[in-house]
mmJSON file of the N, C-alpha and C atoms, coordinates in Angstrom:
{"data_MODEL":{"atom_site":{
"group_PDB":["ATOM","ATOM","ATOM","ATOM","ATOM","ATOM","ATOM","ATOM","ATOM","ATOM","ATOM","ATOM","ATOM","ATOM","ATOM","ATOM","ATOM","ATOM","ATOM","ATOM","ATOM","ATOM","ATOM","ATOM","ATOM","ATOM","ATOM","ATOM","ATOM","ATOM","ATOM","ATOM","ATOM","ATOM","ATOM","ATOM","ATOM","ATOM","ATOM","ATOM","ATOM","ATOM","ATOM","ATOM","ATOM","ATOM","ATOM","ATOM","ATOM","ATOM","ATOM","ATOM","ATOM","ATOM","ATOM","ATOM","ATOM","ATOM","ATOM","ATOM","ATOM","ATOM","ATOM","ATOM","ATOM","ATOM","ATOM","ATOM","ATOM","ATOM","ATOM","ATOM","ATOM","ATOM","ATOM","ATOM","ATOM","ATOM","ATOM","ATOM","ATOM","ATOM","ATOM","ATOM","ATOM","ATOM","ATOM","ATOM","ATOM","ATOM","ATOM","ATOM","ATOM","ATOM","ATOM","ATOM","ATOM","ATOM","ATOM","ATOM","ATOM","ATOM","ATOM","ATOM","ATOM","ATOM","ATOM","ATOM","ATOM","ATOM","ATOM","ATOM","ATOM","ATOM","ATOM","ATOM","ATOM","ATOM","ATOM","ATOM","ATOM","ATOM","ATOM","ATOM","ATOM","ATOM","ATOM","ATOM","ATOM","ATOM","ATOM","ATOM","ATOM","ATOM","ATOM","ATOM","ATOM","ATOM","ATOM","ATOM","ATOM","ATOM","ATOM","ATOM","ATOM","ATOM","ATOM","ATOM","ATOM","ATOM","ATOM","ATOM","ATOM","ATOM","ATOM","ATOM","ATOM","ATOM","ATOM","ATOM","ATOM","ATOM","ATOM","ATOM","ATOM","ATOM","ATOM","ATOM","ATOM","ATOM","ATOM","ATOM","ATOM","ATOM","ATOM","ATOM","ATOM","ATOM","ATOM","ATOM","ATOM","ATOM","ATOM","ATOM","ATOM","ATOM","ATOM","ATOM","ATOM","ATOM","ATOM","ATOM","ATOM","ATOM","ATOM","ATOM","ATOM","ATOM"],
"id":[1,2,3,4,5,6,7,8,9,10,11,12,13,14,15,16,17,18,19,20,21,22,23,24,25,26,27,28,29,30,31,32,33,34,35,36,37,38,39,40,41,42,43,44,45,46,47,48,49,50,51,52,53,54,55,56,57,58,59,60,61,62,63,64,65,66,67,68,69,70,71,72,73,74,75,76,77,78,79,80,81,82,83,84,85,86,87,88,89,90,91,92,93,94,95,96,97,98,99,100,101,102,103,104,105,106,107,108,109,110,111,112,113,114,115,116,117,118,119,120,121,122,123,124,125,126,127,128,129,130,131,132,133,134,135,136,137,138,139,140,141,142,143,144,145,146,147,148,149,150,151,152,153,154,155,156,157,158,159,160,161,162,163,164,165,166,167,168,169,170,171,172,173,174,175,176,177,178,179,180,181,182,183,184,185,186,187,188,189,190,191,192,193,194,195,196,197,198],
"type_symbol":["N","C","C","N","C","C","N","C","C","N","C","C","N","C","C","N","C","C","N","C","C","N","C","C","N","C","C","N","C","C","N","C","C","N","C","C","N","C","C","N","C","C","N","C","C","N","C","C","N","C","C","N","C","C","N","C","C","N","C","C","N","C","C","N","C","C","N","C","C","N","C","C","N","C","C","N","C","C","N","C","C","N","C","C","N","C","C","N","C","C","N","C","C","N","C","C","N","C","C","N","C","C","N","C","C","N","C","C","N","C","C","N","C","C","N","C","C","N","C","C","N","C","C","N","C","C","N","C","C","N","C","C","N","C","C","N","C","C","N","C","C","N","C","C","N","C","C","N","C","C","N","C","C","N","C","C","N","C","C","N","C","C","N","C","C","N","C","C","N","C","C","N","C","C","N","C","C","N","C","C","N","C","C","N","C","C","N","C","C","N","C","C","N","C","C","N","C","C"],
"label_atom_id":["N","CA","C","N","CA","C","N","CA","C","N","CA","C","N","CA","C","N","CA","C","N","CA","C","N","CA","C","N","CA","C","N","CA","C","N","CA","C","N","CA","C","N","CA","C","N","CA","C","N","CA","C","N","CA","C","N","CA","C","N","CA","C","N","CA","C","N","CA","C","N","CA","C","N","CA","C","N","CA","C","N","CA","C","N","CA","C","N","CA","C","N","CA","C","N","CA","C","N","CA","C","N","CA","C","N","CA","C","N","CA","C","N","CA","C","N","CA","C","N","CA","C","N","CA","C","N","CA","C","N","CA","C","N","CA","C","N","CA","C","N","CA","C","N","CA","C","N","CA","C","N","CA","C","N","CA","C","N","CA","C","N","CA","C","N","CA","C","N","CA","C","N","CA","C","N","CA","C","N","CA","C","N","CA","C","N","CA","C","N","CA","C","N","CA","C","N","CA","C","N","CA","C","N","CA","C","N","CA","C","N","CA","C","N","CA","C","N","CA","C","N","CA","C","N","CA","C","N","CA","C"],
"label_alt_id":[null,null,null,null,null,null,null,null,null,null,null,null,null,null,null,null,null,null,null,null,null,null,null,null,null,null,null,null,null,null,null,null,null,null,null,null,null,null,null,null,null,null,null,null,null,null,null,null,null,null,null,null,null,null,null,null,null,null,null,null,null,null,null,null,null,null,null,null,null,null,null,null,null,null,null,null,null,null,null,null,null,null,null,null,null,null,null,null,null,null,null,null,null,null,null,null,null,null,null,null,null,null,null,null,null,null,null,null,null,null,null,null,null,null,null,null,null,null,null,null,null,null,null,null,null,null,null,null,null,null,null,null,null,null,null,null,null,null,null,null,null,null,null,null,null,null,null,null,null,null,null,null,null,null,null,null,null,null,null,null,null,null,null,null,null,null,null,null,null,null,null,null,null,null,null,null,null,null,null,null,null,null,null,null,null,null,null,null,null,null,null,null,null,null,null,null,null,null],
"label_comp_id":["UNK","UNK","UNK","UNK","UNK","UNK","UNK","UNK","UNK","UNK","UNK","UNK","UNK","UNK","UNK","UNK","UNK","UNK","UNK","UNK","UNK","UNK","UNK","UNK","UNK","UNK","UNK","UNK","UNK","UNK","UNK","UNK","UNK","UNK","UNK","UNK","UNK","UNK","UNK","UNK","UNK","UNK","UNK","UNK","UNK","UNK","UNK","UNK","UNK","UNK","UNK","UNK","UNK","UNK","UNK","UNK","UNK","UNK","UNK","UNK","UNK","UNK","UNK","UNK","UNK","UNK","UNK","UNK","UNK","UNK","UNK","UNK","UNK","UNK","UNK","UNK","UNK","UNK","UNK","UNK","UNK","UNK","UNK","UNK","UNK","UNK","UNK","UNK","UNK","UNK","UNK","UNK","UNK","UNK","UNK","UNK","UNK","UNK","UNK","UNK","UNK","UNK","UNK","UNK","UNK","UNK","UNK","UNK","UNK","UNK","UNK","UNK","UNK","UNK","UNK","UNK","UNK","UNK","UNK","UNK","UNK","UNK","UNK","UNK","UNK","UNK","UNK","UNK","UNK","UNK","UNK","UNK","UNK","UNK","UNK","UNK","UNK","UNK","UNK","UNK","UNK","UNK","UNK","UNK","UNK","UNK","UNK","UNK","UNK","UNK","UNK","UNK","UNK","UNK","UNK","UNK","UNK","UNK","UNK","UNK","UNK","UNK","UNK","UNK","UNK","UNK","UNK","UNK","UNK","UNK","UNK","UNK","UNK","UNK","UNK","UNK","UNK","UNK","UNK","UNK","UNK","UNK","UNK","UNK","UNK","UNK","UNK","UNK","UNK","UNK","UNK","UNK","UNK","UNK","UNK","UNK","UNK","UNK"],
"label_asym_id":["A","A","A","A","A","A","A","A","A","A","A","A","A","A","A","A","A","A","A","A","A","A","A","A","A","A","A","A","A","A","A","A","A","A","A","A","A","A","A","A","A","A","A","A","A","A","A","A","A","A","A","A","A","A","A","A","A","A","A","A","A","A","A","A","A","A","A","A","A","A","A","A","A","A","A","A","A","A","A","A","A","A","A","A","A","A","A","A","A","A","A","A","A","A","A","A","A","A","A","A","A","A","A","A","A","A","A","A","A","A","A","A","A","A","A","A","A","A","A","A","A","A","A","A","A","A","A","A","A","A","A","A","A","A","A","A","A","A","A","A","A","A","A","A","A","A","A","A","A","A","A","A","A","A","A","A","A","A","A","A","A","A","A","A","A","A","A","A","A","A","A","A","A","A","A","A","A","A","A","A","A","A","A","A","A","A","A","A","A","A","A","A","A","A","A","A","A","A"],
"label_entity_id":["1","1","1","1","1","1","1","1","1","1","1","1","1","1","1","1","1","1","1","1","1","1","1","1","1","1","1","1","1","1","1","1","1","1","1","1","1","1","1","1","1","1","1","1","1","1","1","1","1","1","1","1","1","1","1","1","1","1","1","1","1","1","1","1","1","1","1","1","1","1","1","1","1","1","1","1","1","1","1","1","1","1","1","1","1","1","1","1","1","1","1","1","1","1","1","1","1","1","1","1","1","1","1","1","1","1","1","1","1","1","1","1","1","1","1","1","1","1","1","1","1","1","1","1","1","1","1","1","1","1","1","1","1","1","1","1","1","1","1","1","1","1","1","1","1","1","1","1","1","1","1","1","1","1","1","1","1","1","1","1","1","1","1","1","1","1","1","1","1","1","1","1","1","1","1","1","1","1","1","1","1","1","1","1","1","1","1","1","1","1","1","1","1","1","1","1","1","1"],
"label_seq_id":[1,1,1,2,2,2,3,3,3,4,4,4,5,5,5,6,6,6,7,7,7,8,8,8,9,9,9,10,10,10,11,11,11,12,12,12,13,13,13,14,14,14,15,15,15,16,16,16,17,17,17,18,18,18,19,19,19,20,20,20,21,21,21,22,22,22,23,23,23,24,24,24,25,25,25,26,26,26,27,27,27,28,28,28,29,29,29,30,30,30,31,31,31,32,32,32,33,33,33,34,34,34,35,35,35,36,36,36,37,37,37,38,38,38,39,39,39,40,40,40,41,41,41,42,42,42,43,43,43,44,44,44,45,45,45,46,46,46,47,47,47,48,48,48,49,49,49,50,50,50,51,51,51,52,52,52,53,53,53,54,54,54,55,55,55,56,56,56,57,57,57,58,58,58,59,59,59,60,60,60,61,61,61,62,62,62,63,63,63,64,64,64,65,65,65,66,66,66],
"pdbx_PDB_ins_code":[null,null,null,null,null,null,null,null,null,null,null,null,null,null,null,null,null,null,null,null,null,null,null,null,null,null,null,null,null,null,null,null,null,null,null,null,null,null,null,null,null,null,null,null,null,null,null,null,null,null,null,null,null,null,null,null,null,null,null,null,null,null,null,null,null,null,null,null,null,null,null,null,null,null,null,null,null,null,null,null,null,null,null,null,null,null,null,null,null,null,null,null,null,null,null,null,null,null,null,null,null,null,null,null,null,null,null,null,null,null,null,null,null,null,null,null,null,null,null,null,null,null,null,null,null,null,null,null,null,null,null,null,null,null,null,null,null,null,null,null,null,null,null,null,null,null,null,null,null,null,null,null,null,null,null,null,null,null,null,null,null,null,null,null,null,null,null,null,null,null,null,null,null,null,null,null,null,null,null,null,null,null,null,null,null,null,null,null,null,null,null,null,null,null,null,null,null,null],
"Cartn_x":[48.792,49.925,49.902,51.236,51.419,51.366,52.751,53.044,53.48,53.444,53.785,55.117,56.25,56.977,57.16,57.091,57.085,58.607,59.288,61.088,60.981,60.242,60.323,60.454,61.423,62.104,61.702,61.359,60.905,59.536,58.667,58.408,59.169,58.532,58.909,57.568,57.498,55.967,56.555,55.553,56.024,54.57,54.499,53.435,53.565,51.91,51.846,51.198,51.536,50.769,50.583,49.199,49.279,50.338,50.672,51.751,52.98,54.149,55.003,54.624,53.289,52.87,51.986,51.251,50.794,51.941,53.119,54.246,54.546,54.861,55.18,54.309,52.682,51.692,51.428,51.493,51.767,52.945,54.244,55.042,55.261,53.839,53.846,52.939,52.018,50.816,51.531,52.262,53.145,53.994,54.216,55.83,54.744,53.653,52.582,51.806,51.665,50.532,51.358,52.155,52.84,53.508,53.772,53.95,55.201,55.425,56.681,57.704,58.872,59.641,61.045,61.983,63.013,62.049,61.156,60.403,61.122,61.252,62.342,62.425,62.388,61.842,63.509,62.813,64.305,64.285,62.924,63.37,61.957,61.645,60.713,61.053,60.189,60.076,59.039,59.007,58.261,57.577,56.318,55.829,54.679,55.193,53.85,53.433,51.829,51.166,50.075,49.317,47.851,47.541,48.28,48.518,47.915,48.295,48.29,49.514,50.126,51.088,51.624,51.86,52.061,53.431,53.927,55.157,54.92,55.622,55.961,57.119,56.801,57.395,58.052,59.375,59.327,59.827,59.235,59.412,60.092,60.726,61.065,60.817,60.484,59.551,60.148,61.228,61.846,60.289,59.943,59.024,59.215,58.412,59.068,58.334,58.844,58.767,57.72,56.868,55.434,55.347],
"Cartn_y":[-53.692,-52.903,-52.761,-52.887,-52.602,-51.614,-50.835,-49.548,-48.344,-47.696,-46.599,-45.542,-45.183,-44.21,-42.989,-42.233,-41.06,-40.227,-40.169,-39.382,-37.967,-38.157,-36.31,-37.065,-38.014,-38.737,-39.977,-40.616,-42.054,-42.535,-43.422,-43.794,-46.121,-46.086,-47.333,-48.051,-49.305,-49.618,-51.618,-51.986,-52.665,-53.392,-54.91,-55.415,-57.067,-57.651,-58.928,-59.475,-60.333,-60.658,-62.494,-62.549,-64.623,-65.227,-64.465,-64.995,-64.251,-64.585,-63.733,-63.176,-63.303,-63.192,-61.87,-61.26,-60.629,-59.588,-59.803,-58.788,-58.284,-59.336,-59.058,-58.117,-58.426,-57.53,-55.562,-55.817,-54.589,-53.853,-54.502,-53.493,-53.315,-54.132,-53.733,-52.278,-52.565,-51.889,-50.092,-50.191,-49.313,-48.725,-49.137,-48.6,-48.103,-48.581,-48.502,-47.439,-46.56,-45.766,-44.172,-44.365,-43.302,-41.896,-42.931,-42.092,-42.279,-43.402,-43.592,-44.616,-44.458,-45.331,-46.064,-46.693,-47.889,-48.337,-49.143,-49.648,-51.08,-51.219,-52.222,-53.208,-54.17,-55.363,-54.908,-54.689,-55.143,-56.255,-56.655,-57.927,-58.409,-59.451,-60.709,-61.703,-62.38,-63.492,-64.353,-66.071,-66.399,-66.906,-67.439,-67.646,-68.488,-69.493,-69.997,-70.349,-69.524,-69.765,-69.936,-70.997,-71.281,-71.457,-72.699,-73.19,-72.164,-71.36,-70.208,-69.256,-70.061,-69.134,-67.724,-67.133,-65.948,-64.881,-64.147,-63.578,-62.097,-61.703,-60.287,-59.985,-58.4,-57.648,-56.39,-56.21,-54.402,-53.851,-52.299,-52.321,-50.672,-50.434,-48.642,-48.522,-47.251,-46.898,-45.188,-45.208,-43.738,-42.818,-41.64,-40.787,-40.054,-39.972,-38.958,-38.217,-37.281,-35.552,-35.173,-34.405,-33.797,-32.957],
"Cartn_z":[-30.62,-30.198,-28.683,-28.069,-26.567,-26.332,-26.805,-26.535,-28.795,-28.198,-29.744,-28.896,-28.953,-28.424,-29.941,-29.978,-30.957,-30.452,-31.197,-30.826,-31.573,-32.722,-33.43,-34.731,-35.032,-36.408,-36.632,-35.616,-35.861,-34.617,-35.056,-34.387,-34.008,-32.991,-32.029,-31.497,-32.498,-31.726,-31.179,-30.331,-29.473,-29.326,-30.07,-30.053,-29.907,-30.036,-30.33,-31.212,-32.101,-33.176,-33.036,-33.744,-33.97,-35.145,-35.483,-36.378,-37.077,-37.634,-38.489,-39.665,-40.374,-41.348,-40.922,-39.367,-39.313,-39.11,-38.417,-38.56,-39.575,-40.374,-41.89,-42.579,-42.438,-43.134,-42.725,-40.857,-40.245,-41.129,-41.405,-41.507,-43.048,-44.048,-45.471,-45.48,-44.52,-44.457,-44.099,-43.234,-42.658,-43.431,-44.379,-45.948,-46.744,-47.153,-48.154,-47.514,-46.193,-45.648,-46.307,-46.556,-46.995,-45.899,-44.949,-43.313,-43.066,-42.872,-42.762,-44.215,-43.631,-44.559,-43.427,-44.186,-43.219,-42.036,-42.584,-41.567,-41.069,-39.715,-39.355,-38.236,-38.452,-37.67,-36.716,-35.301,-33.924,-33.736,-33.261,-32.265,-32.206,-32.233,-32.339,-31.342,-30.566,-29.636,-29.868,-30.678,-30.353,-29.107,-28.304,-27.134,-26.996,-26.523,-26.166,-24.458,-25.035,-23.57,-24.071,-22.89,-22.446,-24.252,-24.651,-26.108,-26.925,-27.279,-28.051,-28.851,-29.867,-30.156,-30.657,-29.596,-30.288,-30.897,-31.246,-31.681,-30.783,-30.445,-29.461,-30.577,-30.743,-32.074,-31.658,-31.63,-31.729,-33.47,-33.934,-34.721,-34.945,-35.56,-35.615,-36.833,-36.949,-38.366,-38.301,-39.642,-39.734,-40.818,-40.21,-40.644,-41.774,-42.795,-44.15,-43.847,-44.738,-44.433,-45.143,-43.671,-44.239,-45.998],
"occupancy":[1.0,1.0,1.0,1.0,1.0,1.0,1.0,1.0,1.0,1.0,1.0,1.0,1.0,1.0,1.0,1.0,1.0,1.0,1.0,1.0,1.0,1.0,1.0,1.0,1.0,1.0,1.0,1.0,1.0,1.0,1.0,1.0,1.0,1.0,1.0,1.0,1.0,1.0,1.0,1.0,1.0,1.0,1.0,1.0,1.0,1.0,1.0,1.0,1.0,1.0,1.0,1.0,1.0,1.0,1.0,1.0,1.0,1.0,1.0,1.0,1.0,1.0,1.0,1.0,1.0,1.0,1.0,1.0,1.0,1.0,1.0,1.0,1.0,1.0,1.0,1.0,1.0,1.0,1.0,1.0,1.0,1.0,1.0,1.0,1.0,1.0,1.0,1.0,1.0,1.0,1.0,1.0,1.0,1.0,1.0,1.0,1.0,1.0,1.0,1.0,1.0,1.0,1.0,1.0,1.0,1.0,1.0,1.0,1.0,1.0,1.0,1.0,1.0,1.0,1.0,1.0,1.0,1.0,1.0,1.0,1.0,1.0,1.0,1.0,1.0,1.0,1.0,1.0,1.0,1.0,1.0,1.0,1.0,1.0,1.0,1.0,1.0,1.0,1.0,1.0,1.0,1.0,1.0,1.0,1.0,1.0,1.0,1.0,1.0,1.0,1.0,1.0,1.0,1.0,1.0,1.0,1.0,1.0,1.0,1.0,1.0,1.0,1.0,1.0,1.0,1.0,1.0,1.0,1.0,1.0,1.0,1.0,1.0,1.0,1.0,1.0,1.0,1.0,1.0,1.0,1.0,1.0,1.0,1.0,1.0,1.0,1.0,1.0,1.0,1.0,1.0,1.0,1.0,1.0,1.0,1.0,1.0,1.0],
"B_iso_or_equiv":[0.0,0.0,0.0,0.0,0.0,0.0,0.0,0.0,0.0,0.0,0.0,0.0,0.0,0.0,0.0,0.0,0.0,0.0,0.0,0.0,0.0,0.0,0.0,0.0,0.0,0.0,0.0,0.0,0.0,0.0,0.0,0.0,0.0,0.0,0.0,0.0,0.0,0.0,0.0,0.0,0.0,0.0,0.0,0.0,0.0,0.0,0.0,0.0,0.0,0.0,0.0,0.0,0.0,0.0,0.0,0.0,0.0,0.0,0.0,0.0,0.0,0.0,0.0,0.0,0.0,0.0,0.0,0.0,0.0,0.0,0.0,0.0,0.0,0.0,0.0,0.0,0.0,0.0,0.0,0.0,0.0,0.0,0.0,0.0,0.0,0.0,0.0,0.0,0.0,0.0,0.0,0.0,0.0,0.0,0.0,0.0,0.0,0.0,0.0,0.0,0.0,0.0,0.0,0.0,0.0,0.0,0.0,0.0,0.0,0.0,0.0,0.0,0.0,0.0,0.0,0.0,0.0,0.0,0.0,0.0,0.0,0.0,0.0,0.0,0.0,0.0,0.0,0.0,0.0,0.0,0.0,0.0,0.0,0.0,0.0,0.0,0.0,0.0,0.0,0.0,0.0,0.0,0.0,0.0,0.0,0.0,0.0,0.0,0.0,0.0,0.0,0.0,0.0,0.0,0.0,0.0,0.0,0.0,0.0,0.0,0.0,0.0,0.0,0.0,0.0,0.0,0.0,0.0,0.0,0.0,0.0,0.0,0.0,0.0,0.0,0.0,0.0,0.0,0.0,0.0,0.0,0.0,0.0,0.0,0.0,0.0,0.0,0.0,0.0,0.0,0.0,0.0,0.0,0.0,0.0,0.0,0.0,0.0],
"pdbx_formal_charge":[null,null,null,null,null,null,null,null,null,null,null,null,null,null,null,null,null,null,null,null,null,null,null,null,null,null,null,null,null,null,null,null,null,null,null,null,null,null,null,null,null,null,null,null,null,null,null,null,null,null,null,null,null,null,null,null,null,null,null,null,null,null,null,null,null,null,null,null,null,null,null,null,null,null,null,null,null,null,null,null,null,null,null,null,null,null,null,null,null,null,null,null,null,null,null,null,null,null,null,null,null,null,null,null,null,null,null,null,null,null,null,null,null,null,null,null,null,null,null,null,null,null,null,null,null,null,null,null,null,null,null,null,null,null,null,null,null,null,null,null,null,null,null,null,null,null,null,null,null,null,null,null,null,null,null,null,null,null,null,null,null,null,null,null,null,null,null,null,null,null,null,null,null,null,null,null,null,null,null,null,null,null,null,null,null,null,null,null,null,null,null,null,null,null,null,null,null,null],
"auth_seq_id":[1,1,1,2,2,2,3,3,3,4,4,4,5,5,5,6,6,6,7,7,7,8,8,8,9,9,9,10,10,10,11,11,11,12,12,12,13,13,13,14,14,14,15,15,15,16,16,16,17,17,17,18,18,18,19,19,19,20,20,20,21,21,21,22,22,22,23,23,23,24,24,24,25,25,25,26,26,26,27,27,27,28,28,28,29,29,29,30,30,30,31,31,31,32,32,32,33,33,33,34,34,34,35,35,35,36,36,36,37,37,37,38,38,38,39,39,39,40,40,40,41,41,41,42,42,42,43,43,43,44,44,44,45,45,45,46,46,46,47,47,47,48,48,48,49,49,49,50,50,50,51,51,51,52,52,52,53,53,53,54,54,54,55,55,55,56,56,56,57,57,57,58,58,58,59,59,59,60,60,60,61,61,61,62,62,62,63,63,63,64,64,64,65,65,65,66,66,66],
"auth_comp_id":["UNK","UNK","UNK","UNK","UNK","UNK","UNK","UNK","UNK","UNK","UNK","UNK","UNK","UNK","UNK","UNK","UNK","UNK","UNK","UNK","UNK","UNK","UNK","UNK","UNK","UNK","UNK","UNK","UNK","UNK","UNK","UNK","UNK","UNK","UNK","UNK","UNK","UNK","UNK","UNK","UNK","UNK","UNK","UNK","UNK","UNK","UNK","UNK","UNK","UNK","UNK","UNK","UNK","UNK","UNK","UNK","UNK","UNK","UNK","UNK","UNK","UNK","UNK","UNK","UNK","UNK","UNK","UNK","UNK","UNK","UNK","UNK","UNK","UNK","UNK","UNK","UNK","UNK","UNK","UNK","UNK","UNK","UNK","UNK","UNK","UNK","UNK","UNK","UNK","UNK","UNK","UNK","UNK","UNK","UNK","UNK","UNK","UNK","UNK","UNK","UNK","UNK","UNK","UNK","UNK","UNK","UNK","UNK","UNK","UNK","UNK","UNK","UNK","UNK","UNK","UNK","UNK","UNK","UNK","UNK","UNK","UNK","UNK","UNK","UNK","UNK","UNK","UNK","UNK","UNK","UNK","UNK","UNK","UNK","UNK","UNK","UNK","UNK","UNK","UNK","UNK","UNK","UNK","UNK","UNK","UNK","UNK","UNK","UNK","UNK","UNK","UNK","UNK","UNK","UNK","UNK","UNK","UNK","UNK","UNK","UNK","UNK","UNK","UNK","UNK","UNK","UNK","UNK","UNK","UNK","UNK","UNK","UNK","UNK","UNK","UNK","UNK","UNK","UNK","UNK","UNK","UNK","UNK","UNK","UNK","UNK","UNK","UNK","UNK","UNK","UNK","UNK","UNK","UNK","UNK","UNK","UNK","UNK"],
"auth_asym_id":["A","A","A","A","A","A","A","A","A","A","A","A","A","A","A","A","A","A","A","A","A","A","A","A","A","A","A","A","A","A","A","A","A","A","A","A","A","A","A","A","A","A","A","A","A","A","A","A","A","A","A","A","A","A","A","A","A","A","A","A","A","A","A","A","A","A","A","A","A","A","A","A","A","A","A","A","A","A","A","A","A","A","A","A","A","A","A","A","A","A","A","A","A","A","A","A","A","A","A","A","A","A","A","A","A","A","A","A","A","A","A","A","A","A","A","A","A","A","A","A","A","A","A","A","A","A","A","A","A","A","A","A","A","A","A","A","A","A","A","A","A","A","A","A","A","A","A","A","A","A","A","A","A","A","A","A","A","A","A","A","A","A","A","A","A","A","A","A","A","A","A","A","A","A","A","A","A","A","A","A","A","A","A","A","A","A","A","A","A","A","A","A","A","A","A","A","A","A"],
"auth_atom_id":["N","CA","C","N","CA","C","N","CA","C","N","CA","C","N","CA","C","N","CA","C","N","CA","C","N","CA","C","N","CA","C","N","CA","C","N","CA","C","N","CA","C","N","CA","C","N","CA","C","N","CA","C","N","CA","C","N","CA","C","N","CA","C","N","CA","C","N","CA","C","N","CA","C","N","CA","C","N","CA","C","N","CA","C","N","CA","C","N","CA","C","N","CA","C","N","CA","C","N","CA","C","N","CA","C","N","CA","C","N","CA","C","N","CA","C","N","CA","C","N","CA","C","N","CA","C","N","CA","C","N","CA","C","N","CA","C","N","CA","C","N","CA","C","N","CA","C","N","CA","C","N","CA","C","N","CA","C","N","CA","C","N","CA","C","N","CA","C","N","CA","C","N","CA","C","N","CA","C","N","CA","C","N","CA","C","N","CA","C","N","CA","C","N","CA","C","N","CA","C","N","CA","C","N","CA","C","N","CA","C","N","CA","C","N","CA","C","N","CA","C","N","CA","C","N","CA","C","N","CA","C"],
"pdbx_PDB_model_num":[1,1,1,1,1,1,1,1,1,1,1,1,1,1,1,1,1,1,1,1,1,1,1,1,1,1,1,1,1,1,1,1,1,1,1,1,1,1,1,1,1,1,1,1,1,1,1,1,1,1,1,1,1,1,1,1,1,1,1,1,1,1,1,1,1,1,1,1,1,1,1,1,1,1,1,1,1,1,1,1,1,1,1,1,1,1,1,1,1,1,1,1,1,1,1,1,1,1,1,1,1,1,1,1,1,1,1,1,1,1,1,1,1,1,1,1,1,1,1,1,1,1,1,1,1,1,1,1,1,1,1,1,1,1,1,1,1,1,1,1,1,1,1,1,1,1,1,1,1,1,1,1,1,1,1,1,1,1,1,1,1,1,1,1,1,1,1,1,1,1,1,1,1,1,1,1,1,1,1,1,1,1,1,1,1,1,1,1,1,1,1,1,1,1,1,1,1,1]
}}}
């Protein structure tokens, strides 16, 4: 993870992963922690540098109620 922003209602996390499959798993892992729910892929970039591919992720994750 890059960054985490916290609003009161949702959080906003902002990362990099080696693959779409680790996005994919973060945001099963994330529906399943029982914290949040509408967990929601924004925006994805794949990238390659210094032959290494990687995916840059943002994700918003609406919070259920304590």
């Amino acid at each position: 993870l890059l960054s985490m922003r916290d609003d009161g209602t949702s959080v906003a996390l902002d990362g990099v992963a080696l693959g779409p499959n680790a996005v994919a798993s973060l945001m099963t892992n994330l529906r399943n922690s029982g914290y949040f729910k509408n967990v929601e892929l924004h925006d994805t970039v794949q990238e390659d540098s210094q032959k290494v591919q990687t995916f840059s992720f943002s994700l918003v994750c609406e919070k259920t109620k304590a």
